[in-house]
Structure formats: C-alpha cells, structure tokens
N, C-alpha and C positions, 0 to 999 in steps of 0.2 A: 750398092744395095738399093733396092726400091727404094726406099725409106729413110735414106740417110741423112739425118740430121734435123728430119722434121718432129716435130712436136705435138705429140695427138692428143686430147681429151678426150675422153670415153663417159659418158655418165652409165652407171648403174653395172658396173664393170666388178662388181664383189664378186660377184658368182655365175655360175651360165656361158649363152652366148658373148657377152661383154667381158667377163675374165681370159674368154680362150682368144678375142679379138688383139686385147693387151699383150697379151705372149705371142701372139702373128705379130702383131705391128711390131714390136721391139725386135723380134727375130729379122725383121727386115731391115733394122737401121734406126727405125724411131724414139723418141725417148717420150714416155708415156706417163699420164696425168691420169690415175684411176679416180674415176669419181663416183659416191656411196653412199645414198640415206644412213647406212649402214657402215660406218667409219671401219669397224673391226676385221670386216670384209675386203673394204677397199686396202687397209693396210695388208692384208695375209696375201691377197693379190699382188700387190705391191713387193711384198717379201721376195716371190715365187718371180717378177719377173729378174728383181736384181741377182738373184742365186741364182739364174739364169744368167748373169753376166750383162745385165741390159740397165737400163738406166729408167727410174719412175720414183712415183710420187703421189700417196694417198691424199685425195682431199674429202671434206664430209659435206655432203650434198646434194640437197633437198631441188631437185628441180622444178617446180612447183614456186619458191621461194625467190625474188629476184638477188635478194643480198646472198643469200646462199651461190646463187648464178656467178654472182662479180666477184665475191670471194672466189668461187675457183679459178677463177680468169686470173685475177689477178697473183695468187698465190701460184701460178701455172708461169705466168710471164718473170715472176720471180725468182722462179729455181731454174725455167729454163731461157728467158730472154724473149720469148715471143711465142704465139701459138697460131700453129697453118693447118689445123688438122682437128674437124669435129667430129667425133661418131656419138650419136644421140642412138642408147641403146635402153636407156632405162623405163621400161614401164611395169604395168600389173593388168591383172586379167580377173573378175568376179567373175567366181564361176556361180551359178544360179540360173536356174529357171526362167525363163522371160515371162512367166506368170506371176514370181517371185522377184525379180530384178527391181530393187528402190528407185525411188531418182537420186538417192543420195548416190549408192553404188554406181549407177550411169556418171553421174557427175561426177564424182573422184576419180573416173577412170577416163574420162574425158578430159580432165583436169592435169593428170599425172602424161597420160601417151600422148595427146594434141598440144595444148596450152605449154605443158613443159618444153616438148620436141621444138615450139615457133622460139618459147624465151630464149633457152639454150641458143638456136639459129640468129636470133635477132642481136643477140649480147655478141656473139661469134663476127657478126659483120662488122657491128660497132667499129672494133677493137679493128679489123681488118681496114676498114674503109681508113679508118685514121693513119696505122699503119702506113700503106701502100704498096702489102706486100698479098700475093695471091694465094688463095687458101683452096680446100675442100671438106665438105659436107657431106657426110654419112648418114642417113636417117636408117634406123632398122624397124621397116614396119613387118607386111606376116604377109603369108598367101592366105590367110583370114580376110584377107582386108579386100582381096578378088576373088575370094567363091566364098567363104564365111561358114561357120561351123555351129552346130547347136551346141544352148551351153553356155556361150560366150557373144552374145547381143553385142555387151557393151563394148567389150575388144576387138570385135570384129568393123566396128561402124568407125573406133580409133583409128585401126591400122588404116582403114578406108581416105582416111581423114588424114594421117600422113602422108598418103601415096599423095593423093594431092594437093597435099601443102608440099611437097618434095617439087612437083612441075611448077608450080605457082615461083618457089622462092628458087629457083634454080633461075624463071626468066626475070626477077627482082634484083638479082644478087649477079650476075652475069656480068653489069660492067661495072663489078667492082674486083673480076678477077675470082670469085668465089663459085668453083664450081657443087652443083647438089644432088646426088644421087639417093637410092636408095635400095635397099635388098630385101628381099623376101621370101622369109625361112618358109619351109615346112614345117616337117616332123623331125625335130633337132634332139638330139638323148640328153635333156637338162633336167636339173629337178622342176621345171616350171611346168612340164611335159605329164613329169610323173606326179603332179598333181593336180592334173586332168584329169589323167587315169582314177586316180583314187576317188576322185569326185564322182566321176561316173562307179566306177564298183563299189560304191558306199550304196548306190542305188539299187544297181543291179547283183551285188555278187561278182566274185572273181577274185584274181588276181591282180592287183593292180601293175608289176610289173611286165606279167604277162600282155594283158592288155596294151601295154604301152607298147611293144613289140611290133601288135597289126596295127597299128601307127604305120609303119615304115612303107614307104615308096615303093610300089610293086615293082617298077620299071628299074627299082635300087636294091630291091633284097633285104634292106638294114636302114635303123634310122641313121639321119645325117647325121656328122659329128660337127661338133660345135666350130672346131680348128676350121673345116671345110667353109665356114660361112666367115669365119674371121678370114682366109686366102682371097676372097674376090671381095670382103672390103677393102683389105690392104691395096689389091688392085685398082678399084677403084679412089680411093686417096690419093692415088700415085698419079703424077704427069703422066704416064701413058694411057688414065681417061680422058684425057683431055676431048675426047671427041665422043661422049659419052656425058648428055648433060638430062636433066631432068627427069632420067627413066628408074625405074622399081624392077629391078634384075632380081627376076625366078633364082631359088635356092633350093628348088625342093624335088631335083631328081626327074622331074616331067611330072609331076602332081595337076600343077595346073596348068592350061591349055594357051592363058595370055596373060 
C-alpha cells in the first residue's frame, strides 16, 4: 500500500476537503490523526474512517494556539508511536467586500491560513529533526492564491502566502529529510464552496446551488470532488514524490494556466 504504516496529521479534517483526505490516506495504508477546532467533527470523521476498517484518532485543535499545536503532536505519537506525515488543511475565508473587508477580518484570516500552516510545519520538524526519521508535508493552499477571486481579498493573499511559504520551507527543511509540497484546489463540491455561493446570491438573487454549479471547470463538466484532491495528496506524501519538492500542483481540471 502507498501508505503503509505511516502516520498522517491532517488539521481541520471535520468536514470538506480534509475529511475526504482522512478516508484517502487510510484507504492507502495510513493511520490517521484528524485534527478539529471543532472536536465533534473531528470525532464523526474519526467514526467514518474506523467503520471503514482503518485506524484514527480525533484530536481538538485550535491551530492558531501553539499548546493546542503540541498537544496534538504529542497525543498523535501516543497512540501511534511517531508521526511522518503532515497535511495542513485547515483554514477559513471572510467573505466581504474589499470596501467592507476589517483589518480584524484580514488578520484572523492571515492568522488562521499562514501563521497556523508555518506553526503546524515548524512543530512538524521539531519532533522530525529530533526523531531522525524522514517525513512529508502537505500544505492545501487554492488556485485563489494564483489568479484570485473577487470576494475573498483576504484568502486569496493567504493561499498566496502559502504557496510560498511551501518553496521557502521545502529548501529549510530539505536536509532534515522533510519533504514540502503543496496543492491547489479549484472549484471542489464542499459546503465551503456552497457558501460562496450563497454569499454572492444573498446579493444578487438566485440559487445558490445552482450557482455553485457554473463553478465547475469547463475543460471538467462538473465540480472536483473532494476524494480527487485527497488522491494526489496521498501521492504526494508517498515516497514516490520523492522528486517532487517545493511545487503547488494544480487541482483544478486546467482552470488555471500556471
């Protein structure tokens, strides 16, 4: 199995892209650490992958928080013995007007997608470096973060800001065995999707399902499914990226150009 035997943390893994990630990984081998501002999520995650036959472990956590951070680390090397495998999935998006846009909003969203995504990365190495054992890093930023979308200023300048903290900590972390990729969704059918939509038809009228719909990748027909983006980070977690270091691999069907 790809994934056999490793150990993956996922933050922000309740619901969404990060829930279907948990059900990839484990289906590959992995035993999985869901991790949840939102504790009652991470556990129903957690439910779903072991009645799946797979082996996890809810923890509640705040990434943002550094005890929160080492708490799951440490409750992670507890149950499973050691941890080779980060996917840093959790954030949030203010939707608002950039006429409208606070600087609190800017900053909690700056605070939650960048600042969380480095602590998570940097606690990750710690433990690895001490270790001496080689790991991988998953960052989940957006094709927001390379062509950017009205709406969403402050997520769009985040993902921005992962993409390149992904190259930065990929050549930082390199000779400690820690490789660092990262991927970047499109239009993925989550409820995080479908309240975009709604935000915008609260404006304009419509349907907000509908709407979400011409979302989808013309060059695809349909929006991405979530499992789809959980397949090519399991790949890339796997020793067969090995040759595949600091890059933000398109997810979005040919949306975007680079």
């Amino acid at each position: 199995m790809l994934l056999k035997d490793r150990v993956a943390l996922i933050t922000g893994a309740g619901r969404g892209i990060g829930k279907e990630i948990g059900k990839v990984l484990s289906k590959r081998g992995a035993n999985v650490v869901v991790g949840d501002i939102l504790f009652e999520s991470a556990q129903q995650t957690a439910s779903e992958i072991i009645s799946m036959g797979g082996n996890a472990l809810a923890v509640s956590m705040d990434i943002t928080s550094l005890e929160d951070i080492e708490s799951a680390f440490e409750k992670t090397r507890r149950e499973f013995g050691k941890v080779d495998i980060l996917i840093n999935n959790a954030s949030i998006v203010n939707l608002q007007d950039v006429f409208e846009l606070s600087p609190e909003a800017f900053s909690q969203t700056m605070e939650v997608n960048v600042l969380g995504t480095f602590l998570c990365c940097q606690a990750f190495a710690k433990i690895l470096s001490k270790s001496k054992i080689p790991g991988n890093i998953v960052n989940i930023a957006s094709n927001a973060g390379k062509v950017g979308y009205p709406g969403q200023l402050d997520y769009n300048a985040s993902k921005a800001a992962v993409i390149n903290l992904t190259r930065v900590l990929a050549m930082e972390f390199s000779t400690l065995g820690i490789n660092v990729n990262a991927v970047c969704p499109g239009a993925v059918e989550t409820e995080m999707l479908l309240e975009c939509a709604r935000w915008m038809t609260d404006k304009t009228g419509g349907d907000a399902v509908e709407l979400m719909k011409t979302f989808a990748p013309a060059q695809l027909g349909r929006l991405i499914k979530p499992e789809e983006v959980g397949e090519v980070v399991a790949f890339l977690a796997s020793d067969k990226a090995a040759i595949i270091r600091g890059e933000s691999i398109n997810v979005d069907a040919g949306s975007t150009p680079y």
